[in-house]
C-alpha positions in Angstrom: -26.4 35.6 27.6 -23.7 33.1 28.5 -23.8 29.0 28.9 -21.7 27.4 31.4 -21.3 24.3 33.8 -20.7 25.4 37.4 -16.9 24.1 38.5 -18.5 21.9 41.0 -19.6 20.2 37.7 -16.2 20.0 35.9 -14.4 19.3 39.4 -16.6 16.3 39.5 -16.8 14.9 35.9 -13.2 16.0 34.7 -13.8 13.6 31.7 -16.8 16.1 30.3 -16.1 17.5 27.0 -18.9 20.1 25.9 -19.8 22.1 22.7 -22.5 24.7 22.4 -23.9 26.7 19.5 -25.9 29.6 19.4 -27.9 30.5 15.5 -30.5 32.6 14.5 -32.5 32.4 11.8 -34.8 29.2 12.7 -38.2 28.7 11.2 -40.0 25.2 10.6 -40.5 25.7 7.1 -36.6 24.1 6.2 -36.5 20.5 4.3 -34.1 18.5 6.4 -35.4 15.1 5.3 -32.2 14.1 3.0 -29.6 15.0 6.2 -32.0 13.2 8.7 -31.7 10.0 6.0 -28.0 10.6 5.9 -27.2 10.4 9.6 -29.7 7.8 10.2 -28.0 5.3 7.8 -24.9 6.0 10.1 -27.0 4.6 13.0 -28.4 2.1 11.4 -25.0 0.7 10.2 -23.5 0.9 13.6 -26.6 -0.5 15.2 -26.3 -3.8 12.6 -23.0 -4.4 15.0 -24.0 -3.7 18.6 -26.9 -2.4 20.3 -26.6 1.2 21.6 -25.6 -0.1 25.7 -22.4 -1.7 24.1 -21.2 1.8 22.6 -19.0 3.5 24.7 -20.5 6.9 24.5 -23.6 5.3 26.4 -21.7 3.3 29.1 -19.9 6.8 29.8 -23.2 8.2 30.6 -24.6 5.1 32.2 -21.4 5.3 34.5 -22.1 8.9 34.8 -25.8 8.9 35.9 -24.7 5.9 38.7 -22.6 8.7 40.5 -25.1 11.1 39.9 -27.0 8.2 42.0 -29.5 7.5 39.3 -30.3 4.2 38.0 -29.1 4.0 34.5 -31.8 1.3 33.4 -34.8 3.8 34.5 -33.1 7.0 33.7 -31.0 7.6 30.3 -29.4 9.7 28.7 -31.0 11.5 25.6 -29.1 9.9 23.3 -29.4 6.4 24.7 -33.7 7.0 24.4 -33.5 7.8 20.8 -31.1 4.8 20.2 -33.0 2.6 21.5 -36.8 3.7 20.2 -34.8 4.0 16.6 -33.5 0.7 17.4 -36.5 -1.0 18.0 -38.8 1.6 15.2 -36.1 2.1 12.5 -37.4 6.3 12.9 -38.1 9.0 14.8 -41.4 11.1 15.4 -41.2 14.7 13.1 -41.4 17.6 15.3 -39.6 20.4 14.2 -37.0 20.3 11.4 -34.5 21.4 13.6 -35.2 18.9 16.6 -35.6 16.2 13.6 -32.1 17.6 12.5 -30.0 17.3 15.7 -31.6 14.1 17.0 -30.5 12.9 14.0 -27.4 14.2 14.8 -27.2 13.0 18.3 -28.2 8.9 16.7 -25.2 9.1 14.2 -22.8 10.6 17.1 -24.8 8.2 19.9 -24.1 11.5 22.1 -27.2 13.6 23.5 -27.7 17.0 22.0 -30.0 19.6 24.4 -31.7 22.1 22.2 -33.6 25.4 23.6 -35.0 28.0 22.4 -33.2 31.2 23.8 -36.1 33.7 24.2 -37.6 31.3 26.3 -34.0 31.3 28.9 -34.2 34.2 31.9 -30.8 35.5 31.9 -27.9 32.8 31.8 -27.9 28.9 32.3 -25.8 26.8 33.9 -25.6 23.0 34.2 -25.2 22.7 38.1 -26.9 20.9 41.3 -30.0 21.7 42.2 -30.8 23.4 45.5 -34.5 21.8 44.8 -36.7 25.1 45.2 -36.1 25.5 41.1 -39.2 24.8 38.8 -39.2 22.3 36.3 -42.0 22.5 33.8 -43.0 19.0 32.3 -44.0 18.8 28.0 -47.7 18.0 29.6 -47.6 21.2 31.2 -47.7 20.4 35.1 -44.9 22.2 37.5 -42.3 20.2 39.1 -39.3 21.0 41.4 -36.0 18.7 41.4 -34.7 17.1 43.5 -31.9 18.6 45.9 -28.5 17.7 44.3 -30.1 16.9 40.7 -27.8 18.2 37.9 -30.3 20.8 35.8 -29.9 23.4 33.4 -30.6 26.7 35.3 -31.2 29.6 34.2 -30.9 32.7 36.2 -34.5 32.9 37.9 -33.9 29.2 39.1 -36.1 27.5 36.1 -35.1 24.1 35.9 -34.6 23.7 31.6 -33.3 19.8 31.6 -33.5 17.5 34.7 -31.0 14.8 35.3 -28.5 16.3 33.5 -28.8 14.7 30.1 -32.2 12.7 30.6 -35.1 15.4 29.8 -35.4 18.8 28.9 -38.1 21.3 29.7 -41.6 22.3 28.0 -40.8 25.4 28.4 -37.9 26.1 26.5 -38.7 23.5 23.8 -38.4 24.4 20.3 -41.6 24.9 18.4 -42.6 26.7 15.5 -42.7 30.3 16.7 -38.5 29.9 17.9 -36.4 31.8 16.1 -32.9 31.7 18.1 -31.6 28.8 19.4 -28.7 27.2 22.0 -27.8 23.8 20.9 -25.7 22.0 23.6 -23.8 18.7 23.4 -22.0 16.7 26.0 -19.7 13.5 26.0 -18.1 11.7 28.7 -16.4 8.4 26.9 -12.5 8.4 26.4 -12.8 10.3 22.2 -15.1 13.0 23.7 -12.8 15.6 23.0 -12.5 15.1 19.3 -16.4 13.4 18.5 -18.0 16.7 20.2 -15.5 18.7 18.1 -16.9 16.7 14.6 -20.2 17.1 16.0 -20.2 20.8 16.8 -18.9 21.4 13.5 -21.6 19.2 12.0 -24.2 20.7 13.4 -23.1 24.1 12.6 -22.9 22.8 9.0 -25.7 21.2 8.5 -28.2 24.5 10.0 -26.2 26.9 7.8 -27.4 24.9 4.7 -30.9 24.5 6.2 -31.5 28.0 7.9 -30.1 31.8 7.0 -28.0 31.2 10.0 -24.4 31.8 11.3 -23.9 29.7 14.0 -21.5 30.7 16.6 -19.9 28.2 18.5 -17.4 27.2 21.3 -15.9 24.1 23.1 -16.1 24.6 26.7 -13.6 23.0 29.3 -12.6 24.0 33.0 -10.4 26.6 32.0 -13.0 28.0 29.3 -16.3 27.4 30.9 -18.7 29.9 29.8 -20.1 29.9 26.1 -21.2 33.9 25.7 -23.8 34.6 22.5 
């Protein structure tokens, strides 16, 4: 299997950085708890000083999703959501340790992180534009198609796994607790990108080797190396 965006993507955002990783091992049985506490007080701190549409890795995506002709006010990035409910909540709903563990991750870093759960993926996936024939499947279980143009995670019998780019993932590759292999994906627009999905990567790959019996393998992608193999 292989992860890629299309070059019509990079030609059009030449300020994306990417970083995927690809582990076995997962089961919802690990404690996480202490590293969720430890990247939320990151968040927290931060948050004290600004409010998540003053950091620059959210007005990168805002600016982002206007091109993408979306309204950044009624659709946001991943990130951005989980900013702002933790904002205003001071938590975040438990789901899966390892969903618990990278939004976590994705509130400390304020950049979204797309996890799915391989077995679920036909073939390979790519981040590209919609033809709008693809099927979407929503968390409450109901079948939707994209819109032509919309950026989506495809995989290779045209099943839509994220729509809008960075705004919502897929029921049907979500991570529950029969996944065992995952592909954790995290994107950045904002001027650091290079270097905070870098830290990121690496902190993610960390952080599931002392949770799970897992290796991760991972890769930063860019124009000239687009495709993330596993």
């Amino acid at each position: 299997m292989q992860f890629s965006h299309s070059d019509a993507m990079w030609q059009a955002f030449p300020e994306l950085r990417a970083g995927a990783l690809h582990a076995g091992g997962i089961h919802a049985d690990a404690d996480v708890e202490a590293a969720i506490a430890s990247f939320s007080a990151i968040a927290e701190a931060r948050l004290a000083k600004a409010q998540e549409g003053e950091f620059p890795e959210i007005q990168a995506w805002r600016r982002g999703f206007s091109r993408m002709g979306l309204k950044p006010t009624q659709y946001r990035c991943a990130s951005e959501a989980l900013l702002r409910r933790f904002r205003q909540e001071h938590a975040l709903p438990r789901l899966h340790p390892l969903i618990d563990l990278c939004n976590a991750i994705s509130l400390a870093f304020a950049i979204p992180i797309a996890v799915f759960d391989t077995e679920k993926i036909a073939g390979d996936l790519e981040v590209r534009r919609a033809k709008g024939d693809e099927t979407y499947l929503t968390f409450g279980g109901e079948s939707e198609h994209p819109e032509a143009n919309e950026v989506i995670f495809a995989d290779s019998e045209d099943r839509a796994h994220a729509r809008r780019w960075t705004n919502r993932q897929s029921g049907l590759s979500a991570v529950r607790a029969t996944t065992r292999s995952v592909l954790i994906v995290a994107e950045a627009l904002h001027v650091s990108a290079g270097d905070d999905i870098a830290r990121l990567v690496e902190t993610a790959a960390d952080a599931l080797a002392r949770h799970w019996p897992a290796t991760p393998k991972t890769a930063m992608l860019s124009f000239v190396s687009p495709r993330f193999e596993f």
